[in-house]
C-alpha positions in Angstrom: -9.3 -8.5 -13.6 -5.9 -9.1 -12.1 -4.2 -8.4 -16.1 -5.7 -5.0 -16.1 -5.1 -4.4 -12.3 -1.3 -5.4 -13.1 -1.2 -2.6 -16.3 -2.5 -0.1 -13.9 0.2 -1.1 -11.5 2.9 -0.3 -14.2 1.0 2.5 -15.1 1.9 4.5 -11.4 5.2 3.2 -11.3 6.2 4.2 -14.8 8.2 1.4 -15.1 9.9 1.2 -12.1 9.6 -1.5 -9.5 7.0 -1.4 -6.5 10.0 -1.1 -3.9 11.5 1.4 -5.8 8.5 3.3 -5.8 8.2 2.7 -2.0 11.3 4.2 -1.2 10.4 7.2 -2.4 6.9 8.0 -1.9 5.3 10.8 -3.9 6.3 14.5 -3.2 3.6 16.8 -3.2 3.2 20.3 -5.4 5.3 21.9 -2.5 7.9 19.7 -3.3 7.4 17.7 0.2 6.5 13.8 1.0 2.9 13.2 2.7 3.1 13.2 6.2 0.7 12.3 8.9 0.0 16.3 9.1 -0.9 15.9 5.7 -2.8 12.7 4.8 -6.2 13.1 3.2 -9.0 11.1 2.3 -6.9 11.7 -1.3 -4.3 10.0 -0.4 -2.7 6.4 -0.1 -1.9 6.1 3.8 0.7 3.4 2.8 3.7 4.1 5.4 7.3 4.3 4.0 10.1 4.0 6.5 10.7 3.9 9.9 8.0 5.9 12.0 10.4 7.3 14.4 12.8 8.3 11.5 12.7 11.8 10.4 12.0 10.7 6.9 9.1 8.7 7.6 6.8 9.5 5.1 3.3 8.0 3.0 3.0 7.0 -0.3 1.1 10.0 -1.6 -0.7 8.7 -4.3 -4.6 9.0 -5.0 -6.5 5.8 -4.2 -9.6 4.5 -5.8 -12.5 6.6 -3.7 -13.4 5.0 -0.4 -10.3 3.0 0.0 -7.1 3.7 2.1 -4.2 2.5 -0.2 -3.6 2.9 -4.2 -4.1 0.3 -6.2 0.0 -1.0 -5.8 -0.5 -0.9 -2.3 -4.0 -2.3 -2.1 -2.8 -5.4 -3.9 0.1 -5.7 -1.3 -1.9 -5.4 1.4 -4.4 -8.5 0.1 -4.2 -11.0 2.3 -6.2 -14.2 0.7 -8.5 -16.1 3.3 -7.2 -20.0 4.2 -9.1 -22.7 3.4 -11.5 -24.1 6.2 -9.6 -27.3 6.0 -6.7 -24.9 6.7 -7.8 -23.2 9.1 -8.9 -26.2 11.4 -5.4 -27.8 10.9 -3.7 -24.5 12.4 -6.2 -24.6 15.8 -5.6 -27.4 17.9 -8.0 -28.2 20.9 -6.2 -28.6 24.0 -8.0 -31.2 26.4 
């Protein structure tokens, strides 16, 4: 799963690096960047930039149906669960 995940991920960045890709975002037919006025249920809600920068834009690209982010983003976004083990070593009980 993760090889074919990873040749889909090179497939929407032709190429080019996932922060490259970031930077720019994906311009829509009018030749503008998604914007919160314009996010859809078609579109990866991914945030590029700085929210209260002009330029603050979405990534733009369709996502897999029922999910927020394309499939770049929904792999960056993954964050893997910790081991129980792990997770009672991070809580300790104050007495």
């Amino acid at each position: 799963m993760t090889e074919s995940l990873e040749n889909q991920i090179s497939e929407v960045t032709n190429g080019q690096s996932t922060a490259d890709q970031e930077l720019t975002g994906l311009k829509r037919a009018d030749g503008n960047f998604v914007t919160t006025l314009t996010l859809n249920s078609r579109t990866c809600k991914w945030p590029i930039g700085d929210p209260t920068d002009r330029n603050f834009h979405y990534c733009g690209r369709r996502p897999e149906s029922g999910r927020p982010y394309c499939d770049a983003h929904e792999l960056r976004s993954y964050q893997p669960l910790r081991s129980r083990a792990n997770q009672r070593a991070s809580f300790t009980r104050s007495r």
